[in-house]
C-alpha positions as CSV (number, residue, x, y, z in Angstrom):
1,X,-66.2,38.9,-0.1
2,X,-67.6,38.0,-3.1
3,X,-67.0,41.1,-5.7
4,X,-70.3,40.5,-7.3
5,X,-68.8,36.8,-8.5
6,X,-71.6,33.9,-8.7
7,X,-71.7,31.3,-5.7
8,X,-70.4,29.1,-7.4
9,X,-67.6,31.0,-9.2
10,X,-66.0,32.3,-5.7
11,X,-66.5,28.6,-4.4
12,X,-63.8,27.6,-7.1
13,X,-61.9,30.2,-6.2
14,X,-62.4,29.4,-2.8
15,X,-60.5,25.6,-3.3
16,X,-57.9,26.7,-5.4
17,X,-56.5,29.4,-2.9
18,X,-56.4,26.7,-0.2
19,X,-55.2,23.9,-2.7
20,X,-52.2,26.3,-3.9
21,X,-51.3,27.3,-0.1
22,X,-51.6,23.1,0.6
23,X,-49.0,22.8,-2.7
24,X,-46.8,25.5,-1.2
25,X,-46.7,24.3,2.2
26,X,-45.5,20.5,0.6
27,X,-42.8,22.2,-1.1
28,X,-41.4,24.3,1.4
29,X,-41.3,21.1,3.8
30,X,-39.7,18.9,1.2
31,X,-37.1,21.5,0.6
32,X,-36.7,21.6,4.6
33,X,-36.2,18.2,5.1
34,X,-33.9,17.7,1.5
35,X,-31.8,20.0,3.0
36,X,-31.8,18.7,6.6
37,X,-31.7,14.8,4.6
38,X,-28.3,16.3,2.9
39,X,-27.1,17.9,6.5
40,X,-27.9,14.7,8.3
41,X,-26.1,12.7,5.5
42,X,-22.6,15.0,6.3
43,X,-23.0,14.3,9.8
44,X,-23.6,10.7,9.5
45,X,-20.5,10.5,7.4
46,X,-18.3,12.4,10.0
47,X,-19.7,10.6,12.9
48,X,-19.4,7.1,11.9
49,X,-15.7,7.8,9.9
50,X,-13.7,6.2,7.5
51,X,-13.1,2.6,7.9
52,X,-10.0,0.6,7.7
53,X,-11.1,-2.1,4.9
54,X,-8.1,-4.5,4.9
55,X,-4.4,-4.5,5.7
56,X,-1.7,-5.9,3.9
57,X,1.4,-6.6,5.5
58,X,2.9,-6.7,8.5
59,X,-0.4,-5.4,10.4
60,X,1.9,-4.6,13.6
61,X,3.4,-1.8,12.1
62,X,0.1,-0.1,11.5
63,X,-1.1,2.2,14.0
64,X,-3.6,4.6,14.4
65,X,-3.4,8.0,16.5
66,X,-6.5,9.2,18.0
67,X,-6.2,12.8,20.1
68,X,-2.9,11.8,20.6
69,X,-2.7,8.4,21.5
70,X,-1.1,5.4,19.8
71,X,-3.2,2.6,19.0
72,X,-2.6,-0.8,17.0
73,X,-4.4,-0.7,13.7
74,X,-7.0,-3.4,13.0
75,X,-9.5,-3.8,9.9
76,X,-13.0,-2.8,10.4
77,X,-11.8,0.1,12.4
78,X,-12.8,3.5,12.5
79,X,-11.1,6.8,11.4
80,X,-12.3,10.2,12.3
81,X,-11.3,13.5,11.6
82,X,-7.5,14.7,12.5
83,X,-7.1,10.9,13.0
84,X,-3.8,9.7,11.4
85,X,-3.0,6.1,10.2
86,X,0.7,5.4,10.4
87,X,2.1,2.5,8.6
88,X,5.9,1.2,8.8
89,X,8.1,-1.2,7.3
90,X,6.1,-3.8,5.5
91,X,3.0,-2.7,5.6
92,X,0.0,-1.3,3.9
93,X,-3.4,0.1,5.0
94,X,-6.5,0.3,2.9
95,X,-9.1,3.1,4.4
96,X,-12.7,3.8,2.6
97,X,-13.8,7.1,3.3
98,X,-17.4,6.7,1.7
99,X,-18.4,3.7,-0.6
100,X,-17.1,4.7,-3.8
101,X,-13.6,5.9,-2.6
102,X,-10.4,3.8,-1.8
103,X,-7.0,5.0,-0.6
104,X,-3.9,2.5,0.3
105,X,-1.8,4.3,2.4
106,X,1.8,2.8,1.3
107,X,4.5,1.7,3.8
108,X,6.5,4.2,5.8
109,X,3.4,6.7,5.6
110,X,1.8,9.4,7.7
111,X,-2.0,9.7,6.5
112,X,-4.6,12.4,8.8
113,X,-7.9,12.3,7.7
114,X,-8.5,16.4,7.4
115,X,-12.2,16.2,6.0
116,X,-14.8,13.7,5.7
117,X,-18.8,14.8,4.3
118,X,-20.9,13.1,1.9
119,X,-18.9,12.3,-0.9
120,X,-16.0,14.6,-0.5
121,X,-13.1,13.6,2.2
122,X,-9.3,14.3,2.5
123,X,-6.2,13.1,3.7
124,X,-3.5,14.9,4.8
125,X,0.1,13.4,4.1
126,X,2.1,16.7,5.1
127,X,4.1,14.2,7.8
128,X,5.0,12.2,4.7
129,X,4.8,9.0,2.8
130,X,3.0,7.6,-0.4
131,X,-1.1,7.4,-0.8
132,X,-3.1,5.5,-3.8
133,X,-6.2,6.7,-4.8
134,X,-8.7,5.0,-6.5
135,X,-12.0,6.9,-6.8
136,X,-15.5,5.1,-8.5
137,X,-16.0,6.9,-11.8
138,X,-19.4,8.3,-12.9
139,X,-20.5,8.6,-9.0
140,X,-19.8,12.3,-8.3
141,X,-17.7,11.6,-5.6
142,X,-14.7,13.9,-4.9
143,X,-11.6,12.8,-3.1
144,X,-8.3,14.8,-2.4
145,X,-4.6,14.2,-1.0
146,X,-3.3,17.4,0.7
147,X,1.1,17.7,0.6
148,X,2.8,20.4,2.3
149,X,2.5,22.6,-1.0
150,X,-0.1,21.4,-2.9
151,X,-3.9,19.7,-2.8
152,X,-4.7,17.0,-5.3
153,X,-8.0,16.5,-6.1
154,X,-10.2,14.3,-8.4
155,X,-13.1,12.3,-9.6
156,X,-13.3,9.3,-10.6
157,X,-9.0,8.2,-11.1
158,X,-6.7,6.4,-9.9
159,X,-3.5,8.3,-8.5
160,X,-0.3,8.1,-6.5
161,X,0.7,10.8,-4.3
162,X,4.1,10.6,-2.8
163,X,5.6,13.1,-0.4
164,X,9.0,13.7,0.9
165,X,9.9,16.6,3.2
166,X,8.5,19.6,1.1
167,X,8.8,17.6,-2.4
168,X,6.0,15.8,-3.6
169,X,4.8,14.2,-7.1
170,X,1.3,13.3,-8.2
171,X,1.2,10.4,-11.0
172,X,-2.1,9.6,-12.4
173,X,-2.9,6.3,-13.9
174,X,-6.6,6.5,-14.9
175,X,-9.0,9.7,-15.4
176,X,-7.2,13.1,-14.5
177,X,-6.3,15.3,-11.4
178,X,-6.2,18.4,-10.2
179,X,-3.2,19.4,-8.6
180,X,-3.5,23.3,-6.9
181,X,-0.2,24.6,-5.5
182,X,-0.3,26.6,-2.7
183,X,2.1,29.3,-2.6
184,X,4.2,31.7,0.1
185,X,2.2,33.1,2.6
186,X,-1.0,30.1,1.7
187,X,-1.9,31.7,-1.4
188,X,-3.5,28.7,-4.3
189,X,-1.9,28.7,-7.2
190,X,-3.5,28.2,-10.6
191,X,-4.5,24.8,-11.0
192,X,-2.6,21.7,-13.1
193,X,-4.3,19.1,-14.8
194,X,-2.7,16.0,-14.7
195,X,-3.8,13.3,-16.8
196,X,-3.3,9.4,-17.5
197,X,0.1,8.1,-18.1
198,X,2.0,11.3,-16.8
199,X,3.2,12.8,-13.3
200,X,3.1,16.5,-12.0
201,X,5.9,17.2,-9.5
202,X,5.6,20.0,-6.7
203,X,2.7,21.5,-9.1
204,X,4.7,22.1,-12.1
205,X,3.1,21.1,-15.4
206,X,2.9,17.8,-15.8
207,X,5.5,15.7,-17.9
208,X,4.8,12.0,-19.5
209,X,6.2,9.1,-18.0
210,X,5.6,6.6,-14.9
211,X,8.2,5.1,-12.4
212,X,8.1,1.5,-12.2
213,X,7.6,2.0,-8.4
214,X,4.6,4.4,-9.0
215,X,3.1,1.9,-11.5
216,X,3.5,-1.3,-9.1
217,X,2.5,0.7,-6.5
218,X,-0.8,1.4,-8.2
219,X,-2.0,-1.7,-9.9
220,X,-1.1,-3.3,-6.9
221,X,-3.5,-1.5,-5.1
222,X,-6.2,-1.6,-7.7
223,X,-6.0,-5.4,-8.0
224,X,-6.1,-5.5,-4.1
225,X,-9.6,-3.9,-3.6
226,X,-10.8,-5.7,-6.8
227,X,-10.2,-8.6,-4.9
228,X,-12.1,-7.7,-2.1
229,X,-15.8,-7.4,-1.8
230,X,-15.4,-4.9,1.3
231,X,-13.7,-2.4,-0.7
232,X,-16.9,-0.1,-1.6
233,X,-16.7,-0.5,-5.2
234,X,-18.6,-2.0,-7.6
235,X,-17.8,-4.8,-9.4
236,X,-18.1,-3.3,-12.4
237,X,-16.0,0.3,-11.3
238,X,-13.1,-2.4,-10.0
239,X,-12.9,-3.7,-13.6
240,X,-13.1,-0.2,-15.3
241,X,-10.4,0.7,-12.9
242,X,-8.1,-2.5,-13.2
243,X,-8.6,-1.9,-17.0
244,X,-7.8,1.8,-17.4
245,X,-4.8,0.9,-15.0
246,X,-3.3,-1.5,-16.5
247,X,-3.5,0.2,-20.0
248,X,-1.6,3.1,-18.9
249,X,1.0,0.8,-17.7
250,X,1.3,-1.0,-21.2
251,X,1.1,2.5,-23.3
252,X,4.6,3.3,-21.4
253,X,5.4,0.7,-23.4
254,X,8.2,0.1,-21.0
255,X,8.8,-3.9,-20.4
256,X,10.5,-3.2,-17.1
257,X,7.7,-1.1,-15.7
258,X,4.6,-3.6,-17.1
259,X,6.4,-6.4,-15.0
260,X,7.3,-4.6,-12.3
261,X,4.0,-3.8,-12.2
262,X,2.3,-7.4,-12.9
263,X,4.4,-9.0,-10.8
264,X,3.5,-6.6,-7.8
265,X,0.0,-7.0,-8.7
266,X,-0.1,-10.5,-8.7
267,X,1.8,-10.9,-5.1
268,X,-0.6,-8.3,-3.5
269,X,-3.8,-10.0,-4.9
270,X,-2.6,-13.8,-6.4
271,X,-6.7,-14.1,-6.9
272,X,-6.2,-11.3,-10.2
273,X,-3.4,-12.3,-11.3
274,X,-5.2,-13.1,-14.3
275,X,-7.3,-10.8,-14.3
276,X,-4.4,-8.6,-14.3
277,X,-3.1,-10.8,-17.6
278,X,-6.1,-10.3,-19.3
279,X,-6.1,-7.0,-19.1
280,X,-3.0,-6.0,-20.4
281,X,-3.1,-8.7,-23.5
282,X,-6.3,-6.3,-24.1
283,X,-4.8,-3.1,-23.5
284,X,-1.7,-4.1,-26.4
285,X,-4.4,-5.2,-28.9
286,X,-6.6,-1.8,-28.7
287,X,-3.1,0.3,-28.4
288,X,-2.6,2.6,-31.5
289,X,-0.2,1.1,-33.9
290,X,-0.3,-2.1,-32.7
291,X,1.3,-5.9,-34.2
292,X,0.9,-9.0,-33.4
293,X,4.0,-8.8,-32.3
294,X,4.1,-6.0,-29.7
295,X,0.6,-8.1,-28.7
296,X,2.8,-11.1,-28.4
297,X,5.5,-9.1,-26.2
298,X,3.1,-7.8,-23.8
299,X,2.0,-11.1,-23.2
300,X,4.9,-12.9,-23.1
301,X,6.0,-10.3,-20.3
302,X,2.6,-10.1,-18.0
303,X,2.4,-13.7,-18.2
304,X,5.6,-14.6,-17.0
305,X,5.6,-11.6,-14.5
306,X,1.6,-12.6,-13.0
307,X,2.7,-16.3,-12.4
308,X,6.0,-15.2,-11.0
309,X,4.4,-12.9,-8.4
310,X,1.4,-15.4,-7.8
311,X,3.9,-17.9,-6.9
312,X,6.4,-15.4,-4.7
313,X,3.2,-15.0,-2.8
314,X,2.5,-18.9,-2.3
315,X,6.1,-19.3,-0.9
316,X,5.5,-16.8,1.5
317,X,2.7,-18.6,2.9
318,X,5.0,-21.4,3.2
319,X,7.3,-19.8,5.1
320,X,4.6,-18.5,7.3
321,X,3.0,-21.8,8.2
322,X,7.0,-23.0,8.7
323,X,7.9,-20.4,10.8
324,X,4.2,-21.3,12.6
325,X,5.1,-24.8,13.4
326,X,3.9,-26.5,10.0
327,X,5.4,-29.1,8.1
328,X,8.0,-27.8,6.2
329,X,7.3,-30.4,3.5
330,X,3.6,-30.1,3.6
331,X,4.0,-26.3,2.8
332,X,6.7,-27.0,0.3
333,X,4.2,-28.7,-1.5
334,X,1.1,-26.6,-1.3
335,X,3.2,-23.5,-2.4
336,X,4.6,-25.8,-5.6
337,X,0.8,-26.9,-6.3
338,X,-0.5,-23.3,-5.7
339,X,2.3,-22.0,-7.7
340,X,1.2,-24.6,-10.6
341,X,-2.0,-23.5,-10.9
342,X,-1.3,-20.0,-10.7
343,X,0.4,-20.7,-13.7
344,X,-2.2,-22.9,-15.5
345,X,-4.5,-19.8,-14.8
346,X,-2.2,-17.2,-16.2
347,X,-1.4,-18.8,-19.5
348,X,-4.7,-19.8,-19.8
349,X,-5.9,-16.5,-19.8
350,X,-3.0,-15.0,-21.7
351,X,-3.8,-17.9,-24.9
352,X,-7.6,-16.9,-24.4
353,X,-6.7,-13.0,-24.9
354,X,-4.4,-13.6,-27.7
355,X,-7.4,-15.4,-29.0
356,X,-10.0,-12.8,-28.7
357,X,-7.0,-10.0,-30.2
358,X,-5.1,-12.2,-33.2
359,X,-7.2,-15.3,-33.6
360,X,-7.4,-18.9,-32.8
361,X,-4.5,-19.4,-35.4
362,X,-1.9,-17.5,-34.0
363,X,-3.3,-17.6,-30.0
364,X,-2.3,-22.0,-31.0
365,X,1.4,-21.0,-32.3
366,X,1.9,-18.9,-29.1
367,X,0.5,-21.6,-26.9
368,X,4.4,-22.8,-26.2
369,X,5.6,-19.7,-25.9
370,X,3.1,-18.8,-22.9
371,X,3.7,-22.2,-21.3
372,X,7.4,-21.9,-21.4
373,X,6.8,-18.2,-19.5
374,X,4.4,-19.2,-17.1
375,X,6.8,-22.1,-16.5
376,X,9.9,-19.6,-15.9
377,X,7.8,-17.3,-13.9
378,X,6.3,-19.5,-11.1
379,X,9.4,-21.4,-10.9
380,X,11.5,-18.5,-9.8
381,X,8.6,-17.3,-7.9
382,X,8.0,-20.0,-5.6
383,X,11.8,-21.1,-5.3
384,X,12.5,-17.2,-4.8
385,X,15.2,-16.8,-2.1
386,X,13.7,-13.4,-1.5
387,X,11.5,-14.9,0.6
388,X,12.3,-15.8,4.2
389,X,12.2,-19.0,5.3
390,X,11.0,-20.2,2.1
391,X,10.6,-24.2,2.1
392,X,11.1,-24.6,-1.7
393,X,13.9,-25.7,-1.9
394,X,16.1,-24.2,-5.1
395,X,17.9,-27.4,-5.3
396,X,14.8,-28.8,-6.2
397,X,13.6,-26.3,-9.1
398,X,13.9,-28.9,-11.4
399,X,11.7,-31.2,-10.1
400,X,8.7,-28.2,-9.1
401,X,9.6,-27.1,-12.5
402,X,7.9,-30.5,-14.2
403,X,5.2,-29.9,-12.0
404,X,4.6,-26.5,-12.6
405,X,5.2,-27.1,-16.4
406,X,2.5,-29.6,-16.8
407,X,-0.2,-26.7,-15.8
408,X,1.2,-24.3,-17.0
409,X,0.7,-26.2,-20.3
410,X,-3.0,-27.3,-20.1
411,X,-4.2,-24.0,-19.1
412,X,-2.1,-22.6,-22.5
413,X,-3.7,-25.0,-24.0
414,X,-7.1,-24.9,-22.6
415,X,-6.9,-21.4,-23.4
416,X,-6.6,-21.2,-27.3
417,X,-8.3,-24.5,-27.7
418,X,-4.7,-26.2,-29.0
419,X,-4.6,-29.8,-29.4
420,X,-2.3,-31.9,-31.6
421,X,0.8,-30.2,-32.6
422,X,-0.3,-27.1,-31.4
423,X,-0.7,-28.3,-28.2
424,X,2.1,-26.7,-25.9
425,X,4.1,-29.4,-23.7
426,X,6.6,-27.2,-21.7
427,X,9.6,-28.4,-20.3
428,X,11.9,-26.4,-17.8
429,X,15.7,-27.2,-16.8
430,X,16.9,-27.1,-13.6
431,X,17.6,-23.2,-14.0
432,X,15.2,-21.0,-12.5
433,X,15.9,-18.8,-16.0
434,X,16.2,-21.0,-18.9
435,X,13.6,-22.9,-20.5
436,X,13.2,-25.5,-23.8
437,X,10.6,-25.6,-26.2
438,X,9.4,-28.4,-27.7
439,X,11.4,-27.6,-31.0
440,X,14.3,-27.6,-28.9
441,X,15.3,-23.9,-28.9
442,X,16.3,-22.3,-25.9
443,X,14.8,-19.2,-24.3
444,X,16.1,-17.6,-21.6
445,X,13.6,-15.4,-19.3
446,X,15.4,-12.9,-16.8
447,X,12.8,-13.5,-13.1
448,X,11.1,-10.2,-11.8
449,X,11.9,-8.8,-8.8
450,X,8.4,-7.3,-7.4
451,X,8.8,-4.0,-6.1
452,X,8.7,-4.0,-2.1
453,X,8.8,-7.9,-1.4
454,X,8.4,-7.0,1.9
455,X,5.3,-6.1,1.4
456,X,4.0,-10.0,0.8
457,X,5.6,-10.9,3.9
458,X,2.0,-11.4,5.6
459,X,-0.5,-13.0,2.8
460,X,-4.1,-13.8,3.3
461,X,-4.3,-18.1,2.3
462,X,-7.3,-16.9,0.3
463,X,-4.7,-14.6,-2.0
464,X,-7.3,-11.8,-2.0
């Protein structure tokens, strides 16, 4: 029908009836298959499950059940929905829901996976124990930890949820959380925001303040998965996490906790112990109302704590390849040389930091100072008689002490650029606690004890 329209008039109309039903029929199948793309995506993610990313520990006290059953826990393994990792003495599980997401269940834990989609999974720690969370920021992706009376929920954080019986506590260390109770009868509460640096427990408002156990707990795990190109993150998220970590650790501005802490960090993951250094020099020096002396203190502490839990983690090896059959001199002596340059590598980043935050000039007077702790911490690390089986002798601390000292000094050195009479040249004494500076006073530096030592009793040689 042509209404009295010109030929070629009803011939445009013609093609533009047909082009716009073409144009409509394209949409409607790209919407179709978006939304089938995004249903397929959800079932992808539930069929394949979360995978078991490393394990830290004894790995025979992990276990995964599986429709009942008991199974031993290996990395690379899958987890699928109502699965539940169980983790005893000694022992720690890392399990990546999605790439993005990272949770360690903690020792003597009882972790279900309750949901798992595209970009949004849950665990389930009714039964009990202690989960970290550490989700990519930026990425959208949504990651929560349900208790018996509460759901916590975030993006992009890092968290510890710890449950006991019917208590619970969320503590966040980067970003914030969402902590919903859920009332008598299943009813949800209003929700609690929980930021950085503070703790909600059994979804009351949350207070400031961090355990030391909570924060070692954390950076531990952080430093872990930064260490580990498996973990799903990005480089660049790891850092932002370590970072934002380790800042709220040094704004408690508690010298206990920020060695607690380092020292943990550095036993878990030996490869960021300076990272771990670095991080907190930087955090001090951007902290408001800061001094170069508070800089000074926090380095002083991280530096000591980092080579100390470095070397804790070398001796353990040692015992390991002892208890194996090795030569218990042989592994006396790689744990003392391991322990050396974990120190070199500790002070030399702490100088380097100081450099960047107070300047060449005072990073140089500190360079002493850093040796001497550096000294003092890998020393009582890698004599520790925490450790099992531990070849390093303590009768001999004087001795691995010279040798520790002599790195420990270059990489102060090295660090700051000192030379000449700036140059630090560390000496320690037979004590595991008491070292001498070159001007001849005499400091004495109390060893950290990391939280959970049991937890280093199994250490991958590549201290990642």
């Amino acid at each position: 029908m042509s209404f009295g329209l010109p030929n070629h008039f009803v011939g445009i109309f013609t093609q533009f009836v047909v082009t716009m039903r073409f144009l409509t029929s394209k949409l409607l199948s790209s919407i179709a298959l978006g939304a089938l793309a995004l249903g397929l995506s959800a079932a992808v993610a539930h069929a394949q499950g979360a995978k078991i990313i490393k394990i830290v520990g004894n790995s025979a006290n992990a276990t995964l059940t599986h429709n009942g059953a008991d199974s031993q826990l290996s990395e690379g393994a899958t987890v699928q929905v109502s699965d539940v990792i169980n983790t005893g003495v000694g022992v720690e599980v890392y399990v990546a829901p999605y790439p993005g997401v990272v949770a360690t269940v903690k020792q003597n834990s009882h972790a279900a996976l309750s949901k798992l989609a595209a970009n949004d999974a849950e665990l389930d720690l009714s039964s009990g124990g202690s989960v970290v969370t550490q989700i990519e920021p930026n990425k959208n992706h949504k990651f929560g930890v349900r208790t018996p009376k509460g759901v916590a929920a975030a993006k992009g954080t890092v968290y510890v949820t710890t449950v006991d019986g019917v208590q619970y506590s969320v503590s966040v260390l980067a970003g914030s959380v969402s902590v919903t109770p859920i009332l008598a009868g299943g009813a949800l509460g209003a929700p609690v925001q929980v930021v950085g640096g503070s703790t909600s427990t059994n979804g009351g408002a949350a207070s400031t303040g961090l355990t030391g156990n909570v924060a070692a707990a954390a950076l531990s795990a952080v430093a872990v998965a930064k260490g580990d190109p498996t973990s799903g993150l990005s480089a660049d998220a790891s850092a932002s996490l370590l970072a934002s970590t380790t800042s709220t650790i040094v704004a408690t501005g508690n010298t206990a906790t920020i060695a607690q802490a380092t020292a943990a960090a550095a036993a878990a993951a030996p490869s960021q112990a300076a990272a771990v250094v670095t991080a907190a020099v930087t955090a001090a020096a951007a902290a408001p109302n800061s001094s170069a002396t508070t800089v000074m203190d926090v380095a002083k502490t991280v530096t000591q704590a980092a080579a100390q839990g470095a070397a804790q983690a070398a001796a353990t090896i040692a015992a390991q390849t002892t208890a194996s059959g090795g030569n218990s001199s042989t592994a006396a002596t790689t744990a003392t040389n391991t322990a050396a340059t974990a120190a070199s590598d500790v002070a030399k980043a702490a100088t380097a930091a100081l450099t960047t935050a107070l300047g060449s000039t005072a990073a140089q007077a500190a360079t002493q100072t850093i040796a001497t702790a550096a000294t003092s911490g890998a020393t009582a690390g890698v004599t520790s008689s925490a450790v099992a089986g531990n070849p390093v002798s303590n009768s001999g601390a004087s001795s691995v002490a010279t040798t520790i000292a002599n790195q420990a000094s270059t990489g102060a050195n090295t660090g700051s650029g000192a030379t000449g009479s700036s140059a630090a040249s560390a000496t320690t004494t037979a004590s595991q606690s008491t070292t001498t500076t070159s001007t001849g006073t005499t400091t004495t530096v109390t060893p950290v004890t990391p939280v959970d030592p049991s937890i280093t009793v199994k250490v991958s040689p590549s201290g990642d």
